[in-house]
PASEMI-899800 format. One record per atom (N, C-alpha, C, O): residue in three letters; x, y, z. Coordinates in steps of 0.05 Angstrom, whole numbers, plus 5000, padded with zeros to 4 digits. Each point is the difference from the previous one (the first is absolute). Example, Ala and Ser with C-alpha at 12.3 -4.5 7.8 and 13.67 -1.06 7.14 Angstrom:
<rs>
ALA526448865156;ALA498250245000;ALA501850245000;ALA502150005013;SER497250214973;SER501650245001;SER498550225014;SER501050225004;
</rs>
This chain:
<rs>
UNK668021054721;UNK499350294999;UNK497150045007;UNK499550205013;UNK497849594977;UNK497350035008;UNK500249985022;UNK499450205012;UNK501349635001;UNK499749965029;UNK501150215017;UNK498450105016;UNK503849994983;UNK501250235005;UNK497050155002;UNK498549995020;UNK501250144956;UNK497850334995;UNK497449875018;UNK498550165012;UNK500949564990;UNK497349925012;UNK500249965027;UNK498249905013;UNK504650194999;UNK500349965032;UNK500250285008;UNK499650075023;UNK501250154952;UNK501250315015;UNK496850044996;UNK498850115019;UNK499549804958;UNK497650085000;UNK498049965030;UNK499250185015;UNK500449524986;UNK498349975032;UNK501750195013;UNK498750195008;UNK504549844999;UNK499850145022;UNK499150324999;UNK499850165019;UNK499849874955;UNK499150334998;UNK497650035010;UNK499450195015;UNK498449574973;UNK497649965008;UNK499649945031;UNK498050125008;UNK503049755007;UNK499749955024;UNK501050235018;UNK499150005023;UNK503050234970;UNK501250235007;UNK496850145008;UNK498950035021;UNK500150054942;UNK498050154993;UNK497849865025;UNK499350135020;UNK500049654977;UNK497949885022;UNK499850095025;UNK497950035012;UNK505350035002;UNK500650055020;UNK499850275009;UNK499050065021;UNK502150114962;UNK499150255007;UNK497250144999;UNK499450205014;UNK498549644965;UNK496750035003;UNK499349985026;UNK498950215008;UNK501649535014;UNK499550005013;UNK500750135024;UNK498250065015;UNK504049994990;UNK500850285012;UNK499150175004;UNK499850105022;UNK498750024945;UNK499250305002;UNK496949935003;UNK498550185005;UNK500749584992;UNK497550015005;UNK499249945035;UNK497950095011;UNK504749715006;UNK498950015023;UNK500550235015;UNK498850075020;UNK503750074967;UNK499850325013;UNK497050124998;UNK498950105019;UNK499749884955;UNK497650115001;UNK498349995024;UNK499250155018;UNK500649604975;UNK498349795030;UNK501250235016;UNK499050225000;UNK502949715012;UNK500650165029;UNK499550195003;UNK498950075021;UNK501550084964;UNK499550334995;UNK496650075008;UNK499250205012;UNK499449594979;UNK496850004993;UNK499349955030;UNK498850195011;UNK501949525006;UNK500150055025;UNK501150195016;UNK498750075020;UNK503450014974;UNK499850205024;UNK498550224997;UNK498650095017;UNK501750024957;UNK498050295006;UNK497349895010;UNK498850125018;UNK500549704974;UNK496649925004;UNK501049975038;UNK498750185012;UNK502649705002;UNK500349995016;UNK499450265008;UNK497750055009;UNK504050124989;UNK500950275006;UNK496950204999;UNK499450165018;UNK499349804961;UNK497450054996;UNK496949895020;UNK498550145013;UNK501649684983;UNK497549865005;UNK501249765028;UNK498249895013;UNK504550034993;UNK499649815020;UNK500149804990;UNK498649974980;UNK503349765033;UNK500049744994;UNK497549904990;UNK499349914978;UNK498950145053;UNK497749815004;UNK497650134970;UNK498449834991;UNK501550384999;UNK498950054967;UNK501249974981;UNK499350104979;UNK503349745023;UNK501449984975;UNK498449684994;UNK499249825015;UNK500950224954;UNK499049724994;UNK502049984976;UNK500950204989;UNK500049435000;UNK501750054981;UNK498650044973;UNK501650034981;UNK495849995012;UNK498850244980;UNK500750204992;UNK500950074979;UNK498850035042;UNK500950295003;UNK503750014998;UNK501150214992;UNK500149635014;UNK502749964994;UNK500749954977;UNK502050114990;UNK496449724998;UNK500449924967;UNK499750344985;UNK501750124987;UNK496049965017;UNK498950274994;UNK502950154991;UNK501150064979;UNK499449995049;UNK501450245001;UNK502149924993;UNK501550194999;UNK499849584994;UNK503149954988;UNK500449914983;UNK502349974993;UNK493450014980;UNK499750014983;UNK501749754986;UNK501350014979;UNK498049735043;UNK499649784986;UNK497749755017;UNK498250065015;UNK502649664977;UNK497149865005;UNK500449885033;UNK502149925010;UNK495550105001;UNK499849865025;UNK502149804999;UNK501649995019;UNK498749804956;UNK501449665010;UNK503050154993;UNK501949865006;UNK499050414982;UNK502750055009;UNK501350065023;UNK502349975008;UNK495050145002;UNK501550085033;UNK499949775023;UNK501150035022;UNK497649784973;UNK501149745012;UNK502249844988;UNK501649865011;UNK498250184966;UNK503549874990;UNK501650175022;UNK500549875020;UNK500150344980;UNK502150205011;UNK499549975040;UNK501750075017;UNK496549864985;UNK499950005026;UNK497249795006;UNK497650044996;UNK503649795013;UNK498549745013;UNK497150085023;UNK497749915001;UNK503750285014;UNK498650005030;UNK500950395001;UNK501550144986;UNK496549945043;UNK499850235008;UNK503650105009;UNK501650184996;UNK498049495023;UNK503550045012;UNK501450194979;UNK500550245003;UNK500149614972;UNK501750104974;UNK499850265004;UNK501850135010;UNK495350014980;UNK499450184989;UNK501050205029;UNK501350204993;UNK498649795029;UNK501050125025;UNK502050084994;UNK500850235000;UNK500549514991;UNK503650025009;UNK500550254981;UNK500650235007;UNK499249654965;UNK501350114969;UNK499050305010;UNK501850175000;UNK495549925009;UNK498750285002;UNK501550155027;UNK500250254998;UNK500749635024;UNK501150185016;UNK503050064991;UNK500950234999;UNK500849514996;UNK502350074988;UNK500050184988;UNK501550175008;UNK496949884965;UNK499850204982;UNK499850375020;UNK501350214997;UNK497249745014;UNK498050215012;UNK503750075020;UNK501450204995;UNK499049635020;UNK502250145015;UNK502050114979;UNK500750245001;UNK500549594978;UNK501450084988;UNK499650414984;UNK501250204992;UNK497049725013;UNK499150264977;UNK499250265033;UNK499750234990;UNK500249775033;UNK499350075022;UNK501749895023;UNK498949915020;UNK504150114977;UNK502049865020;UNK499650135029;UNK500650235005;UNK498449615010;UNK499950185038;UNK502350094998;UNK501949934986;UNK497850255031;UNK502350095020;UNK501949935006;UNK499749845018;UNK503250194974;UNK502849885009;UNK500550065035;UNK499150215009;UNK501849665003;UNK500450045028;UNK503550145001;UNK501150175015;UNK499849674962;UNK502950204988;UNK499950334995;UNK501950165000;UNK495249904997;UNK500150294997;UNK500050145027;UNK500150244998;UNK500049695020;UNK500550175029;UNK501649795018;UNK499950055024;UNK501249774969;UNK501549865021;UNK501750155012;UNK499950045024;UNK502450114958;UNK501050155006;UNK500050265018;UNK502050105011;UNK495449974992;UNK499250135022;UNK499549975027;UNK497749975008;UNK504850045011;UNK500449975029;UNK496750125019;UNK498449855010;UNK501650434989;UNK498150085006;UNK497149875007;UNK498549974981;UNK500949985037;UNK497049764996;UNK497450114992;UNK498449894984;UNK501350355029;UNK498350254982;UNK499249994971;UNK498049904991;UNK504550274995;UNK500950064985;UNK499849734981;UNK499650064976;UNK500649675029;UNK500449784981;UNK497349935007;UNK498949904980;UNK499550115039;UNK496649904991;UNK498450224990;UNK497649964998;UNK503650354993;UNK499850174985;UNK500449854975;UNK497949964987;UNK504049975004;UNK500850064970;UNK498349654993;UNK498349984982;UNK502349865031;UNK498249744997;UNK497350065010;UNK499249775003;UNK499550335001;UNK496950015001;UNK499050144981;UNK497849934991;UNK504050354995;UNK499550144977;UNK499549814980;UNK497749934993;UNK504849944996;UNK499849804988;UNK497849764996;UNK498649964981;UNK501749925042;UNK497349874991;UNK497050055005;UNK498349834995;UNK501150465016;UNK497250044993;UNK499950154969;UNK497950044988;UNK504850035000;UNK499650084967;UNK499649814990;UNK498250014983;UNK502849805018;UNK499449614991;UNK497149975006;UNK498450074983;UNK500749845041;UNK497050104999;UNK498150114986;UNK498149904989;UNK502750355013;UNK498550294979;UNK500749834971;UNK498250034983;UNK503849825009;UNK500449954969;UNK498049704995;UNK499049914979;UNK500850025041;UNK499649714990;UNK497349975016;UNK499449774994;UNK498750335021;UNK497650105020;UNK497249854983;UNK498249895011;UNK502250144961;UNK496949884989;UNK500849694994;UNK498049865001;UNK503650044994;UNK500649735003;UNK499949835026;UNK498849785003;UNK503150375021;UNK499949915031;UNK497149925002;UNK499049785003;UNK499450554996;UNK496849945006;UNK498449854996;UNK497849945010;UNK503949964970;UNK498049824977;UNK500649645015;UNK498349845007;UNK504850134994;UNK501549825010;UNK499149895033;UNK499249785005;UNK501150435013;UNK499249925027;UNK497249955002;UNK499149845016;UNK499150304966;UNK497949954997;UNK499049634997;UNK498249865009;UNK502650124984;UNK500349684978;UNK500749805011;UNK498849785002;UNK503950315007;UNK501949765011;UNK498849835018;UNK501449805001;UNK496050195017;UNK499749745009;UNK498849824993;UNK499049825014;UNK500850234953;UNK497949784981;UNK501549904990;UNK499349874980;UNK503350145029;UNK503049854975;UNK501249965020;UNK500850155017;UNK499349624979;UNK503549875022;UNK502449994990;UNK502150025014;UNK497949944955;UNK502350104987;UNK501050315000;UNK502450074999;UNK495450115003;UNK500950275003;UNK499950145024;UNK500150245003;UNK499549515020;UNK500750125026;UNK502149855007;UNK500250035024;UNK502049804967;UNK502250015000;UNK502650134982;UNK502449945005;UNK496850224977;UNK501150194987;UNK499950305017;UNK501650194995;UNK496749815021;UNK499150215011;UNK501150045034;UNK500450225011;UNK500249455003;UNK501449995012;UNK502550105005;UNK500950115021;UNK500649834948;UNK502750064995;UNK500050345008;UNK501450135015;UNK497049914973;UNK500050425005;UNK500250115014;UNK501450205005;UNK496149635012;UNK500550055031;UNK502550005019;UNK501050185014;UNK499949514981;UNK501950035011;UNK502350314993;UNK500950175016;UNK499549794960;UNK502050254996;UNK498350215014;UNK501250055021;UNK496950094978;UNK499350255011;UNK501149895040;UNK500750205013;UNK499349634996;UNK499749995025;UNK502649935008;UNK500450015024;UNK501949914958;UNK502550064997;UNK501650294996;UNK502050125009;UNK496549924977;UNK500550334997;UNK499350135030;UNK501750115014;UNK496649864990;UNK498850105026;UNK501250005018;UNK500150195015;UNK501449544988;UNK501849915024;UNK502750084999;UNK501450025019;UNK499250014957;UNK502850134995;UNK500650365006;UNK502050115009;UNK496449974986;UNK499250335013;UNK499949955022;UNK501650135012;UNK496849695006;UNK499749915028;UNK502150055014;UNK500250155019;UNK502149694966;UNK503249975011;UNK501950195000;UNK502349985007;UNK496050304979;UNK502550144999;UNK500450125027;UNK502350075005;UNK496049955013;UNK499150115025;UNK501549875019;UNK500449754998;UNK500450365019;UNK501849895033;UNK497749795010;UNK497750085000;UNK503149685008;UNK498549765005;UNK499450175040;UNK501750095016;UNK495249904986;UNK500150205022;UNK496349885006;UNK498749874984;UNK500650225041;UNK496649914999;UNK497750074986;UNK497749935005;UNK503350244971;UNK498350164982;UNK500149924978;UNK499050104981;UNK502849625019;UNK500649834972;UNK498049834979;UNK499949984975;UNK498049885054;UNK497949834988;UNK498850144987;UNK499349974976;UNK500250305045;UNK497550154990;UNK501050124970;UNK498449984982;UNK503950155013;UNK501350124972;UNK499149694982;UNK499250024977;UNK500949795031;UNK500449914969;UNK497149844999;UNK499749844982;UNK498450205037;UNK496449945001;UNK500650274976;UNK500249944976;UNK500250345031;UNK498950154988;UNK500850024962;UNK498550054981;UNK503749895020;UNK501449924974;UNK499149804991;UNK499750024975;UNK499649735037;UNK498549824978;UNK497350034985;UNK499049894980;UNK500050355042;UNK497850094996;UNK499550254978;UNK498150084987;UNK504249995015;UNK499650254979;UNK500649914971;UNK499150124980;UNK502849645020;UNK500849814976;UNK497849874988;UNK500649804988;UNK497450245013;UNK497149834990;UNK499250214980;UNK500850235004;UNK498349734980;UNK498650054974;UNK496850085018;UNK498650204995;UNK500849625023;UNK497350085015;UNK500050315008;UNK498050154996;UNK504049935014;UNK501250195021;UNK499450184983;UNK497950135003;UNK504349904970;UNK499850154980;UNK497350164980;UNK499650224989;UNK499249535015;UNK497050004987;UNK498650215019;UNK499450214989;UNK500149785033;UNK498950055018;UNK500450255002;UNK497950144997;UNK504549995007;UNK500750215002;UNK499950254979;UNK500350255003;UNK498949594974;UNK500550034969;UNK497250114998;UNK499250204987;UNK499349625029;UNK496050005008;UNK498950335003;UNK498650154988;UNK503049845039;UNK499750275015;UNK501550214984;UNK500450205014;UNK500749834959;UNK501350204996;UNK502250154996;UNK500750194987;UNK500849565037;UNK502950225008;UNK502849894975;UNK500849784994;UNK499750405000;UNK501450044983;UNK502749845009;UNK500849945022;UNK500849994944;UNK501949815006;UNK502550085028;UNK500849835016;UNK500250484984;UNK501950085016;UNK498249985032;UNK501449945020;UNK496350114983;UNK498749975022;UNK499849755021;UNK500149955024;UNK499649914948;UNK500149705018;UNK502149885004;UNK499949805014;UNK502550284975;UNK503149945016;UNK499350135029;UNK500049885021;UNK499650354973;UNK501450265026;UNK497949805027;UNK501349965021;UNK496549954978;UNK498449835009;UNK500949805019;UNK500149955024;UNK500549944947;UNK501749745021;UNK502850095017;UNK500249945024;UNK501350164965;UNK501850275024;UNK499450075019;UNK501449965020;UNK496450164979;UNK499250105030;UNK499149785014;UNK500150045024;UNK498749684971;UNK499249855007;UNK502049745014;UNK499449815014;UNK502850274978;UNK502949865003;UNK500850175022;UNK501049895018;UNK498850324983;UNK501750215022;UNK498950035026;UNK501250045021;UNK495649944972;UNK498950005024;UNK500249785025;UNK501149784998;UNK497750315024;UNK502149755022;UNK497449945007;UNK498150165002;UNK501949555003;UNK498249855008;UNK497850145023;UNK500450145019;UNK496649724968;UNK498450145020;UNK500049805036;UNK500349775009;UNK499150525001;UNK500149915030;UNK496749855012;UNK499349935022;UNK499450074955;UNK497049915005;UNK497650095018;UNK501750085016;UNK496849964992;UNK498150145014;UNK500850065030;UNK498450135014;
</rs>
């Protein structure tokens, strides 16, 4: 019967152990990304990480070895909580117009939601090779996305140029930029529209 109560016991205790650490490396994460989101990789220090998730520097290397870690665990989080754009939300839409309408709305509101992190992120990214292959990945999807709007269009000599202009409008750069000058979120769709419709220049 002791042995019994002294085996349900460790496992209560090792349960209990388990879930501390959980809620404490959630902390961690939490602490990086806003600090991310705030101040930028390249001023995050893990001080300031301990700080803010209000425990000791040598915890947040238990929980994460290297920067890599802290990338991974922080964008996972960060997408989860900020999911891009489904390409399922306008597949359905024949129209080629009309579907890089409803997919460009979409992800320049993604943009507009997620804009002080990106800034912070593209800013950074070529001081981390771990977070310029996390960053890769994104890319790719935006330039997938891009290419898939590309396709809704009759394959014709105006094709290259449609999906130069679509990969181009798929950048967070693009977005920023436009964001720079002012023009308001419905503006900078209608933008790239007219910029899609127009027919190639005949040059000087």
């Amino acid at each position: 019967m002791f042995t019994e109560m002294k085996k349900a016991t460790r496992r209560y205790v090792l349960k209990a152990r388990g879930e501390h650490m959980a809620v404490t490396r959630a902390r961690i994460v939490e602490a990086i990304m806003r600090l991310h989101e705030e101040v930028g990789p390249r001023n995050t220090t893990v001080s300031a990480i301990a700080a803010r998730a209000g425990v000791e520097r040598l915890t947040v290397y238990r929980h994460f070895q290297d920067e890599a870690a802290m990338f991974d665990a922080c964008s996972h989080r960060y997408m989860e909580l900020n999911p891009p754009p489904d390409p399922s939300a306008w597949a359905g839409e024949i129209d080629p117009v009309r579907r890089a309408r409803c997919a460009l709305e979409d992800l320049y509101s993604f943009f507009e939601r997620t804009s002080p992190m990106f800034e912070k992120i593209y800013r950074d990214v070529a001081d981390y090779v771990s977070l310029g292959k996390i960053m890769d990945q994104f890319e790719a999807y935006l330039r997938n996305l891009a290419d898939d709007l590309a396709a809704a269009w009759p394959h014709d000599k105006a094709s290259a140029r449609r999906q130069v202009i679509l990969r181009h409008a798929a950048k967070f750069a693009t977005w920023q930029s436009l964001e720079a000058e002012g023009v308001d979120q419905k503006q900078k769709v209608v933008l790239i529209l007219q910029w899609l419709s127009a027919g190639p220049s005949s040059g000087p």
